[in-house]
N, C-alpha and C positions, 0 to 999 in steps of 0.2 A: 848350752848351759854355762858354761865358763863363761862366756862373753857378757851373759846375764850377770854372773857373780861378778865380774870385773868392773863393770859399769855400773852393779851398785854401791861395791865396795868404796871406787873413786868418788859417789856422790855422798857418802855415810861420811869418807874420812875431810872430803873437803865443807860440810857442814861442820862437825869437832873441830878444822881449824878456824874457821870464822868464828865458832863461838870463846873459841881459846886465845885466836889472834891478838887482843889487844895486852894480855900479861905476858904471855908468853914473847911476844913482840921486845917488851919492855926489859927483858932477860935475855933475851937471845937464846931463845930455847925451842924444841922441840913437843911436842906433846910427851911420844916417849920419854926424850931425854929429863922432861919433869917429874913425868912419875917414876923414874930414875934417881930422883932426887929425893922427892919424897920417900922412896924406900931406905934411902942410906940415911936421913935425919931420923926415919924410925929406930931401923936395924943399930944402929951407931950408940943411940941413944939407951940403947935396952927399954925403951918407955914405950908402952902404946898408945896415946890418945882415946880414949873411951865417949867423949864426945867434944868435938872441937867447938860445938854453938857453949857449951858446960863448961870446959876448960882448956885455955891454952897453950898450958904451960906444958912442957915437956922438961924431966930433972927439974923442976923449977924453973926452967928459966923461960921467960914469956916470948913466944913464935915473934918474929918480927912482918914485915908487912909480906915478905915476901914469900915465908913459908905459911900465912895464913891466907896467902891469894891460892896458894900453890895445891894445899888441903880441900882450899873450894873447888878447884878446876877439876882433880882427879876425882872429888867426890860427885861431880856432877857429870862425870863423863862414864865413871865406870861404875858397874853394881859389884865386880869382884875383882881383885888383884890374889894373884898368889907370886913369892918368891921360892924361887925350888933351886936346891943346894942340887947340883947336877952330878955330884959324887957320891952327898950319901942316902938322894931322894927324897930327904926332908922335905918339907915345905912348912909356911905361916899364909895363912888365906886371910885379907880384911876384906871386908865388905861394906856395903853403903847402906845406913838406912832411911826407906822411903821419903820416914815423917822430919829428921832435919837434914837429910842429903851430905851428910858427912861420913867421914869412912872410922868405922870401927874393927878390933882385931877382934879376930873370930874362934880360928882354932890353929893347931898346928897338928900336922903328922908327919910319922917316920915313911910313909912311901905315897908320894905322888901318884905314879905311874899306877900302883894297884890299885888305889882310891879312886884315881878317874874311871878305870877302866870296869868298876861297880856301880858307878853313877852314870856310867852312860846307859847303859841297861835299863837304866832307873826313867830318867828325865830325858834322854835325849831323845827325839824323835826319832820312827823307827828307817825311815829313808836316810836317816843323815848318821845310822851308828858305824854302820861299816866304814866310811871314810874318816870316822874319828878314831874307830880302832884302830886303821891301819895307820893315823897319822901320830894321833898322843901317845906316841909312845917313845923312852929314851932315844935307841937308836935313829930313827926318823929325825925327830927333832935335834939333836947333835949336829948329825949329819948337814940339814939343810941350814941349822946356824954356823955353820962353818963356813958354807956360800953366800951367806947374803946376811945383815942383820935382825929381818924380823920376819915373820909369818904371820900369815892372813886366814883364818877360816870363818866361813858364813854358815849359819847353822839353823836347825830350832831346837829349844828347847818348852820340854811341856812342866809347867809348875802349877798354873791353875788351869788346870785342864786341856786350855786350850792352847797349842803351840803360838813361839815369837819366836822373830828372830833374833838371833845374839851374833855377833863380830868379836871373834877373839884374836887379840896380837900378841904372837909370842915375841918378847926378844932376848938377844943376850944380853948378857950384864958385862962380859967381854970377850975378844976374840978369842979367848980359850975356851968359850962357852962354859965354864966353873960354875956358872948360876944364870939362871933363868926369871924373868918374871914376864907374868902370863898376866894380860888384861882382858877380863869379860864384858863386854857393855851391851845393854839391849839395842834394839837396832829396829824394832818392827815396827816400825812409824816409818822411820825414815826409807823402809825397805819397800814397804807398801807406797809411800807417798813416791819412789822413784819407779815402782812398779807401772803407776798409772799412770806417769810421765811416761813411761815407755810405749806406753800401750797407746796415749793421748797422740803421739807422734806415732807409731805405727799405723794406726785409724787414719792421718793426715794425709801421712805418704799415697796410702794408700787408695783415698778418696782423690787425691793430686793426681793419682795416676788412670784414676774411672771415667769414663762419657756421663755426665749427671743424667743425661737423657736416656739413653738406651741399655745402661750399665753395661757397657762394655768397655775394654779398655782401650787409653785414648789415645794421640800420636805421641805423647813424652813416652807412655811407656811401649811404645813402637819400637820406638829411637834404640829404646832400653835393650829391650828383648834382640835387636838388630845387631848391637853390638855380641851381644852371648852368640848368635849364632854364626859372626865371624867366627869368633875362636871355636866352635864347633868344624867348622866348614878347615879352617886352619890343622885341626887336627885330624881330619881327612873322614871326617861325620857327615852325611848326606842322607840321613834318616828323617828328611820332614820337607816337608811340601806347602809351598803357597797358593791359596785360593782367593784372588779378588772379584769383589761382589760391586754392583753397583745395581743404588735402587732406582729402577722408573718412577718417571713420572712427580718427583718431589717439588721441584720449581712450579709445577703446573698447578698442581693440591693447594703449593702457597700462596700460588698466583688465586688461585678460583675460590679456595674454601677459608684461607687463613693460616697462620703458622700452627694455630693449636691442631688442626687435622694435618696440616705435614710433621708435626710431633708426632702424633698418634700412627703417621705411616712409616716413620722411624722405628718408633716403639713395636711396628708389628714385625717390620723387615727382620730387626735383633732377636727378635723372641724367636723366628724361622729357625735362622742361622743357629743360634743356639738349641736348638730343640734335634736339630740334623748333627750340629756337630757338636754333638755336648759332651766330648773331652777334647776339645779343640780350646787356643785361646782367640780372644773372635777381639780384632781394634778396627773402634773407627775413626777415618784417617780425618776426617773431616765432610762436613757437607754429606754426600750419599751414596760415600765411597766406605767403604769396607775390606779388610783382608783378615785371612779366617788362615792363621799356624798350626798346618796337619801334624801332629807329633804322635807317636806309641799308636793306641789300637785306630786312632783314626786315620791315620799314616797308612795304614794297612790298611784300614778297608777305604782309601780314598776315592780310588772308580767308581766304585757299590756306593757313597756317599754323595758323591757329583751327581750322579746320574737319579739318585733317589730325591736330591732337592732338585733337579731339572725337572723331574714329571711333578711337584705339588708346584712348582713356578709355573709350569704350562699349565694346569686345571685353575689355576687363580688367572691367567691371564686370560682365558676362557670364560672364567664364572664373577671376574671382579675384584680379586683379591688382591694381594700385595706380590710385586712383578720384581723379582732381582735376575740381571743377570750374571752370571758365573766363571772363573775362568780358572783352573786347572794350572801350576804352573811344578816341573818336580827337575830332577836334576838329571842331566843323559852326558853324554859324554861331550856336547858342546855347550852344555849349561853347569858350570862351577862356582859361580858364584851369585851373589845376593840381588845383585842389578840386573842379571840377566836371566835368573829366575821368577824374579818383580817382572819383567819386559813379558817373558811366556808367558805365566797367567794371565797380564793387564791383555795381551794380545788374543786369547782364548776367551777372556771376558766378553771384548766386542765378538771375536764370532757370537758368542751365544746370542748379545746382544740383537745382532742382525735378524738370526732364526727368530724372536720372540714377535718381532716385526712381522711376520708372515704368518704369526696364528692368528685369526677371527673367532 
C-alpha cells in the first residue's frame, strides 16, 4: 500500500507542477514556497480578500501581476489552506470557491488540533481515521517537521456522500516549526486516473508474460521465476521440483490436419497439466515443450501427481487422446542446482517418452 501511495503521490504532485510550472518558473518559486507567499501578503496585510474575480485591492492598494497570478495558482490547486500558530494552536482556514475558484477567508479558531480531531469523526473516511489520528496531531507533526520540510498524507474524505480523495501537505513556516500551514487539495481524478494507469500496466505486464495460446506462462516469465529460485536455492531452500513435459505428436497434427488442430492439441495438453497440477505454475518453453514448478502442496504430493498424470496419458494413448510425456526432476545430494535439476527431469522425460512407444 505505501508503494501505491508513493507512486500516486509522485504522479498528483508532478501534474500541480506542470500546471503551475509556467508562473512559478517565471519567479523562481516553488508551489509551496508560493502559497508561502500568499499567506504572508494576507497575514501581513491584516486584509482578507473576499473575492479576488470582485476586488483586488488589498489596504487599497491594487495586487500587482504577480500576486494576482499567485491568488490564481493556489486558488486553483487547493480547496483549503489553514495557517496554525504552533504555540498557541490558533489557526485562520481559507478556502476556495467552486463557482469563481478564488480563495476566500473562512473562519478562525483557538485549537486546531481539537477541531481536526472532531472532523475527522465527522467527514473522514472510516479506513483512513486512525492514521489521521495518530498523525494530526501537535506532537507528530512538530516532530516530523523538525526532520524534513513537509508531509504528505493521502486520504478520503466523505462530503457528498460519496468519498474522494484529498492530498494534504503539511509544511513549516520555519525551522523552528512556530507555524504551520496545511494545504488540502482534491486529488480523486488524478488518483483514479493513475489508479487505472496502474492497473492498464499491470494487465500488460502481465499478459507480456502469458502463452496467448494455451494461457500458460511463457519463457520471459521462465527466465523470471528462474532467477527467484537462484536465490532460493542460494539461501539453502530446496522445497520445489521440476517436471518437464513434452507433447506428441504436434509436428505431425501440423503436418496432416493444419496449425488450427495442432492449437487445439496445445490447448488440450495445457488444460491436462493444469487440471493435474493445479497449484503448480505450468511455462511453455516454446513449441511442445513444457515445464510444470512443483512448489507447497504439489511439491508434497509430487510422486501421487506423476504417477496420476502417467495413467490418464497412457488411457489417451490407448483411446486417442492427447499423449504428454513426463519427467520428474527434484534435488538429492548430487543435484544442487537449476541446470542439473533441468538435466534430471529433461532426462526422466525421454524415459517416459520411450515407455509410451510400447503401448498399442
Amino acid at each position: 500500500m505505501k508503494k501505491e501511495t508513493d507512486y500516486i503521490e509522485i504522479a498528483i504532485k508532478e501534474d500541480l507542477y506542470q500546471k503551475s510550472k509556467p508562473f512559478f518558473d517565471a519567479y523562481d518559486l516553488s508551489v509551496e514556497q508560493g502559497i508561502e507567499a500568499f499567506l504572508e501578503k494576507v497575514i501581513s496585510s491584516q486584509s482578507i480578500p473576499l473575492s479576488i474575480r470582485k476586488d483586488y485591492d488589498i489596504n487599497e492598494e491594487p495586487l500587482d501581476n504577480y500576486m494576482r497570478s499567485l491568488f490564481d495558482i493556489v486558488a486553483s490547486h487547493c480547496q483549503y489552506i489553514y495557517y496554525v500558530d504552533m504555540k498557541s494552536n490558533q489557526y485562520r482556514e481559507y478556502t476556495t470557491s467552486d463557482e469563481y475558484r478564488v480563495l476566500k477567508y473562512n473562519t478562525t479558531g483557538n485549537d486546531f488540533f481539537l477541531d481536526t480531531n472532531k472532523n475527522i469523526e465527522i467527514i473522514i473516511h472510516p479506513y483512513d481515521r486512525k492514521r489521521l489520528y495518530e498523525c494530526l496531531t501537535k506532537e507528530y507533526l512538530y516532530n516530523e517537521l523538525l526532520k524534513k520540510p513537509s508531509i504528505i498524507f493521502i486520504y478520503r474524505m466523505i462530503i457528498h456522500k460519496h468519498p474522494e480523495y484529498y492530498m494534504m501537505t503539511v509544511s513549516r513556516v520555519n525551522t523552528n516549526v512556530d507555524a504551520i500551514v496545511i494545504e488540502v487539495r482534491n486529488v480523486d481524478q488524478e488518483v483514479h486516473r493513475e489508479k487505472e494507469y496502474k492497473k492498464a500496466i499491470s494487465k500488460a505486464n502481465k499478459e507480456a508474460r502469458i502463452d496467448y495460446l494455451t494461457g500458460c506462462y511463457n519463457f520471459l516469465s521462465y527466465q523470471e521465476v528462474k532467477d527467484h529460485l537462484d536465490l532460493k536455492i542460494a539461501n539453502g531452500e530446496f522445497n520445489f521440483a521440476f517436471a518437464m513435459c513434452d507433447l506428441n505428436d504436434l509436428k505431425k497434427t501440423n503436418d496432416r490436419s493444419g496449425h488450427l488442430e495442432g492449437d487445439n492439441l496445445l490447448k488440450n495438453a495445457a488444460s491436462l497439466m493444469k487440471k493435474v497440477f493445479s497449484h503448480s505454475k505450468i511455462f511453455r518453453l516454446g513449441g511442445d515443450e513444457f515445464v510444470i514448478l512443483l512448489e507447497d502442496a504439489d511439491y508434497q504430493l509430487r510422486y501421487e501427481l506423476v504417477e496420476t498424470f502417467k495413467s490418464i496419458v497412457h488411457n489417451n494413448k490407448i483411446n486417442g487422446g492427447v499423449v504428454i510425456a513426463i519427467g520428474l526432476g527434484e534435488f538429492s545430494n548430487k543435484i544442487r542446482d537449476l541446470n542439473a535439476l533441468f538435466n534430471e527431469a529433461d532426462k526422466n522425460m525421454y524415459q517416459h517418452k520411450k515407455e509410451l512407444k510400447n503401448i498399442r
